[in-house]
C-alpha positions as CSV (number, residue, x, y, z in Angstrom):
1,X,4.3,83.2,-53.0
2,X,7.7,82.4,-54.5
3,X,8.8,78.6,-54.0
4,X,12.0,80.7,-51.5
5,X,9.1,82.3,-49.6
6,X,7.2,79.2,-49.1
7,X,11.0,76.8,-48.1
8,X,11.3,80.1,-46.0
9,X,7.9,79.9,-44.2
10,X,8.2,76.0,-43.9
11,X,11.6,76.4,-42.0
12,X,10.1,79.2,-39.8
13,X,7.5,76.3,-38.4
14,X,9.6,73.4,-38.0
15,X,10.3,72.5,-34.5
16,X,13.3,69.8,-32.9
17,X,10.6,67.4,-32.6
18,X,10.0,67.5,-36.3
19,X,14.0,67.1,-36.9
20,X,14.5,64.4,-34.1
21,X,11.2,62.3,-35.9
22,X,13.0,61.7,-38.9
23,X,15.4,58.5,-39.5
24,X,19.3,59.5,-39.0
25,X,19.7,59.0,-42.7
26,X,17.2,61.1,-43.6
27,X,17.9,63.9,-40.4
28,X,22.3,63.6,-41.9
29,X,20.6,64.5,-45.6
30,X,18.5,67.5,-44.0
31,X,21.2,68.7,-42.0
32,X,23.3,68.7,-45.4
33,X,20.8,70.4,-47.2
34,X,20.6,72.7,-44.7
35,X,24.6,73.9,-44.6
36,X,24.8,73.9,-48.5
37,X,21.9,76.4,-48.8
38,X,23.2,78.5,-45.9
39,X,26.6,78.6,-47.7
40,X,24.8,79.7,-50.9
41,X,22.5,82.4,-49.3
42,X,25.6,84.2,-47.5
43,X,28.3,83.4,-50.1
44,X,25.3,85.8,-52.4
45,X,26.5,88.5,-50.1
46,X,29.8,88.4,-50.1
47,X,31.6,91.3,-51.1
48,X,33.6,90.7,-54.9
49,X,37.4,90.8,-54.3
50,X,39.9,90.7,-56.5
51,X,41.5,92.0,-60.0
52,X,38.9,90.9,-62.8
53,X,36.0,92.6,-59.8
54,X,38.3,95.3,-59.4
55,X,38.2,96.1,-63.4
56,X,34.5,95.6,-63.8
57,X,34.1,98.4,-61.3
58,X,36.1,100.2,-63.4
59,X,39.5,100.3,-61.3
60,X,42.7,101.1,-62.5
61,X,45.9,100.3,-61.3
62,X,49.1,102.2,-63.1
């Protein structure tokens, strides 16, 4: 199991009680953590826009 799967499976188990039992600092930092991966794993699927994508697809504007 990849260390992804195993983050993946450890997040699929936690519950509020686990979040509320942590200190505020430590609950802001997890939260953080949290949003920048989720930005990461959805920016992955963005679609590529724009004029140097548009030319590694092989586009051609004349």
């Amino acid at each position: 199991m990849s260390l992804i799967e195993k983050a993946v499976a450890l997040l699929d188990v936690l519950t509020i009680t686990d979040v509320e039992a942590l200190p505020p600092a430590r609950r802001r930092r997890f939260a953080d953590m949290c949003k920048h991966w989720a930005a990461l794993a959805d920016h992955a699927d963005a679609p590529k826009v724009g004029v140097l994508s548009d030319l590694k697809r092989g586009a051609r504007y004349e």
